[in-house]
C-alpha positions, 0 to 999 in steps of 0.5 A, a space after each residue: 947156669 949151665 944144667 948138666 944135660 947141657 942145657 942153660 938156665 937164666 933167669 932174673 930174681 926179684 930180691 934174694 939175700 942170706 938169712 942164717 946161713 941160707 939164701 932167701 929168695 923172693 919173687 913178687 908177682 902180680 898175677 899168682 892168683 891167676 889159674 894156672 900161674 901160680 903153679 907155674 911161679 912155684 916151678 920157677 922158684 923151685 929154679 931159682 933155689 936149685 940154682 942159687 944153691 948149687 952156684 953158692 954152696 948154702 941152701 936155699 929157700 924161695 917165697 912168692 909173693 903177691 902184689 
């Protein structure tokens, strides 16, 4: 998606799917108990919501998950 300073942003979502009217994004990660990734994955989810949502038009909302 092409961020209106110009920029690009990409990225792959593990499974996101429409629930009520809105996107349900889940990201499965194997570190986010990790110092300091955990903030980070919050970071990317927070994209992945943004982008879906200006993309598609429908909220949206992201979950981590742990494996």
């Amino acid at each position: 998606m092409k961020l209106d300073d110009g920029g690009l942003l990409e990225g792959v979502i593990d499974l996101a799917f429409v629930e009520d009217g809105a996107w349900i994004i889940v990201d499965f990660k194997t570190d986010a108990g990790s110092p300091g990734r955990r903030e980070q994955y919050e970071r990317q989810l927070q994209w992945y919501g943004y982008a879906l949502a200006k993309l598609t038009g429908m909220p949206a909302r992201a979950w981590l998950l742990g494996v």
